[in-house]
LUMBA-472845 format. One record per residue (C-alpha): x, y, z. Coordinates in Angstrom, 3 decimals, always signed. Example, Ala and Ser with C-alpha at 12.3 -4.5 7.8 and 13.67 -1.06 7.14 Angstrom:
2
{east->+12.300, north->-4.500, up->+7.800}
{east->+13.670, north->-1.060, up->+7.140}
***
This chain:
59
{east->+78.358, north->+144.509, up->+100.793}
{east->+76.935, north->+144.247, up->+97.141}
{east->+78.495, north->+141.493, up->+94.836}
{east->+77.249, north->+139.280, up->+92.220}
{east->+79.213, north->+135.888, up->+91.463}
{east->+78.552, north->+132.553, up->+89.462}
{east->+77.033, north->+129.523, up->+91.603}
{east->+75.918, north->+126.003, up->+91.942}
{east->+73.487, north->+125.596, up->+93.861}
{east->+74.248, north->+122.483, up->+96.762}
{east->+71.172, north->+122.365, up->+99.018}
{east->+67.853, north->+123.929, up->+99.364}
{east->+65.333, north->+123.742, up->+102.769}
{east->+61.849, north->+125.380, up->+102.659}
{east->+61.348, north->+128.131, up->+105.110}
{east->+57.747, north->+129.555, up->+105.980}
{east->+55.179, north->+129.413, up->+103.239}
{east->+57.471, north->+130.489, up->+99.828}
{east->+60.263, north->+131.059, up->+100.616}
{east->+63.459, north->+128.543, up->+100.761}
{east->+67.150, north->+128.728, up->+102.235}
{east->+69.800, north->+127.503, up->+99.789}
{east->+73.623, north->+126.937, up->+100.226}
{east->+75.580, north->+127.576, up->+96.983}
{east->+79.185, north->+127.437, up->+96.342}
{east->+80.726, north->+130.218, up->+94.663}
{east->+83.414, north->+130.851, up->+92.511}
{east->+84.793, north->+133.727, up->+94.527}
{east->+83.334, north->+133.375, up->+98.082}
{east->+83.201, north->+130.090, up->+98.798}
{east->+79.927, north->+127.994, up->+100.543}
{east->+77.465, north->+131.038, up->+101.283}
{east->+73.798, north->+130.432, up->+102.706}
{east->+70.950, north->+132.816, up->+101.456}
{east->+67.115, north->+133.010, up->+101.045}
{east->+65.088, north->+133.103, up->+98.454}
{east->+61.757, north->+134.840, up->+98.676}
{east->+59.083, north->+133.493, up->+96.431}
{east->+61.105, north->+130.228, up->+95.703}
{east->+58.150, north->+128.117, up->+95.967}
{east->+56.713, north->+129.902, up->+93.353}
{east->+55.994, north->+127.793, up->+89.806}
{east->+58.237, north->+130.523, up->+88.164}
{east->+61.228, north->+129.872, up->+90.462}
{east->+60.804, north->+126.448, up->+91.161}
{east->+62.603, north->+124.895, up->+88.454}
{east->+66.219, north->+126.618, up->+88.818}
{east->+66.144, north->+125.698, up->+91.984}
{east->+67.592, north->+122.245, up->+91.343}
{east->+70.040, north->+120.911, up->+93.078}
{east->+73.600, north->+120.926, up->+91.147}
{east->+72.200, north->+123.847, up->+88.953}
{east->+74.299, north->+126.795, up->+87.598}
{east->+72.951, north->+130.112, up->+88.834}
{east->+74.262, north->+133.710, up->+88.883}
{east->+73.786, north->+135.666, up->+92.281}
{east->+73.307, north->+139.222, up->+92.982}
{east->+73.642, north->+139.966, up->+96.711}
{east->+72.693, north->+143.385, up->+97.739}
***
């Protein structure tokens, strides 16, 4: 199941060392849960605020 969809992003939890767990609401799908890898990271960090705009690819 590949899509890719606009999102806010509604809640984020930190999972092992860099990685996090967000919920997002989508356009098309609804409330979806994911993981980030690397989210953490200084690069990544600062999109994941909450009540941002992101775009997500799900492969």
């Amino acid at each position: 199941m590949n899509w890719e969809d606009e999102c806010y992003l509604l809640s984020k939890r930190k999972f092992r060392e860099n990685a996090n767990i967000i919920n997002v609401f989508t356009l098309n799908k609804g409330k979806i849960a994911g993981i980030v890898y690397g989210g953490n990271s200084r690069k990544i960090r600062n999109y994941l605020q909450i009540s941002n705009k992101l775009f997500v690819l799900i492969i």
